[in-house]
C-alpha positions in Angstrom: -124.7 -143.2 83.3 -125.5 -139.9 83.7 -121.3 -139.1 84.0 -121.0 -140.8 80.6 -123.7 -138.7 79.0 -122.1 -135.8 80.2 -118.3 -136.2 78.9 -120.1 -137.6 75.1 -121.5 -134.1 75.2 -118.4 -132.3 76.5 -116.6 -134.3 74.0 -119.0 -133.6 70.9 -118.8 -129.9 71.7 -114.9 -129.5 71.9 -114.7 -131.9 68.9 -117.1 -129.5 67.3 -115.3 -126.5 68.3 -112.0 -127.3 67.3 -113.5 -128.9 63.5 -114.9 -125.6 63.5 -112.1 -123.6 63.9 -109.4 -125.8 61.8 -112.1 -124.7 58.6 -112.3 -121.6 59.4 -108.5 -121.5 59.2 -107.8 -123.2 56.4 -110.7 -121.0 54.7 -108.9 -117.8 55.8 -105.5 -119.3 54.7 -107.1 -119.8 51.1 -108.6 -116.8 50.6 -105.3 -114.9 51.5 -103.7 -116.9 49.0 -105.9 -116.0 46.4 -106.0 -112.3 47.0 -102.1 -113.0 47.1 -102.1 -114.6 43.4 -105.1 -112.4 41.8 -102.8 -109.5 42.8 -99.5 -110.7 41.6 -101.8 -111.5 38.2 -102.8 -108.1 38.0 -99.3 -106.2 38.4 -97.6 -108.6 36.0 -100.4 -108.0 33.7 -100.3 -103.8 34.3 -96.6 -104.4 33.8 -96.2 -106.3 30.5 -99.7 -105.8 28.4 -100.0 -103.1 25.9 -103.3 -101.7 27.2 -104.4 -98.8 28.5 -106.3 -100.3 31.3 -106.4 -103.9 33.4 -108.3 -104.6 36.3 -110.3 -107.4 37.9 -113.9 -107.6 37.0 -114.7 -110.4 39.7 -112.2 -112.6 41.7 -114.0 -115.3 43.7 -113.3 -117.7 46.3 -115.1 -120.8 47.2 -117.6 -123.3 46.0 -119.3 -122.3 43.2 -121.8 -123.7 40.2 -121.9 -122.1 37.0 -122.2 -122.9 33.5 -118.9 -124.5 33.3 -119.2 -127.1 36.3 -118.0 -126.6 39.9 -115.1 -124.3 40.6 -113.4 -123.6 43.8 -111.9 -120.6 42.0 -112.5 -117.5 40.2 -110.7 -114.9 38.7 -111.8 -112.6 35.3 -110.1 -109.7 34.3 -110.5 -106.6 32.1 -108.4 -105.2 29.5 -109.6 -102.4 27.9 -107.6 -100.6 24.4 -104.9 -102.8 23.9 -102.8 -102.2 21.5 -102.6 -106.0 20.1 -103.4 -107.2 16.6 -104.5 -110.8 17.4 -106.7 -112.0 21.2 -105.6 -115.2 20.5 -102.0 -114.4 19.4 -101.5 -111.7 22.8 -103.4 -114.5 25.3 -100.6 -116.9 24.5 -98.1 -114.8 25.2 -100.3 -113.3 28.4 -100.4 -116.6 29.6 -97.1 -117.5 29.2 -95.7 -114.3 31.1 -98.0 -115.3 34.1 -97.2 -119.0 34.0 -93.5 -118.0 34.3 -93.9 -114.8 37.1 -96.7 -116.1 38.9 -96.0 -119.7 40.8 -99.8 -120.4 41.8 -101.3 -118.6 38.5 -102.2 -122.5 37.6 -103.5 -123.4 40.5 -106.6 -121.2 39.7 -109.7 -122.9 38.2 -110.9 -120.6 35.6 -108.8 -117.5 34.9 -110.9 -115.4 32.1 -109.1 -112.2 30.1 -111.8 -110.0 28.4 -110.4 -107.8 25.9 -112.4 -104.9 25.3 -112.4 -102.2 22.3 -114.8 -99.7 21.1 -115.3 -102.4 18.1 -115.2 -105.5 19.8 -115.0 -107.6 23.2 -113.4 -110.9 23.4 -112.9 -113.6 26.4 -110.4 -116.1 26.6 -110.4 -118.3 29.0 -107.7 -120.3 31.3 -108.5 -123.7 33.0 -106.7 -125.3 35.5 -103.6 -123.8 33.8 -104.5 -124.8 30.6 -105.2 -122.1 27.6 -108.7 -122.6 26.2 -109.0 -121.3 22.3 
């Protein structure tokens, strides 16, 4: 009895172990993969918008509750002057470049583009792929 006690315990604690360590890399995995998109993001956008800046505000990874639901993940990203004449107009065709030069830009729960001016700020927002105006 005591034997059999024993090896459940030994078993529960390897179990345990290796559970433990097959999250952990499937976390690390993900997260590499994000900062892997959210930088491939940022060059195409530093390489085809018309602004004098663009930069990531807050890129996030992981469970999270907000306003909008649940999200896994996170990206939002600043571009400040640009020399556009319509947000909606220059997020379609933002969205399109990264649709076509980034392969996991859709993957991403909410993508958010704030475009800021001395006059104005504006944020469009991408779900699951999908352009929200």
């Amino acid at each position: 009895m005591k034997t059999k006690n024993r090896i459940l315990k030994i078993s529960a604690i390897v179990a345990i172990f290796f559970g433990s360590a097959f999250l952990s890399y499937s976390f690390v995995s993900g997260l590499k993969e994000h900062d892997r998109t959210t930088a491939s993001m940022e060059q195409v956008l530093k390489e085809h918008c018309y602004c004098k800046d663009v930069s990531i505000d807050i890129s996030s990874y992981g469970i999270q509750f907000n306003d909008e639901g649940v999200s896994n993940e996170n990206v939002h990203f600043l571009l400040r002057d640009c020399a556009i004449t319509s947000v909606k107009t220059e997020a379609k065709r933002v969205h399109a470049i990264l649709s076509e030069k980034v392969p996991s830009y859709g993957t991403i729960d909410i993508v958010s583009f704030s475009f800021l001016s001395e006059e104005k700020q504006e944020t469009i927002q991408v779900k699951n792929g999908i352009l929200q105006l």
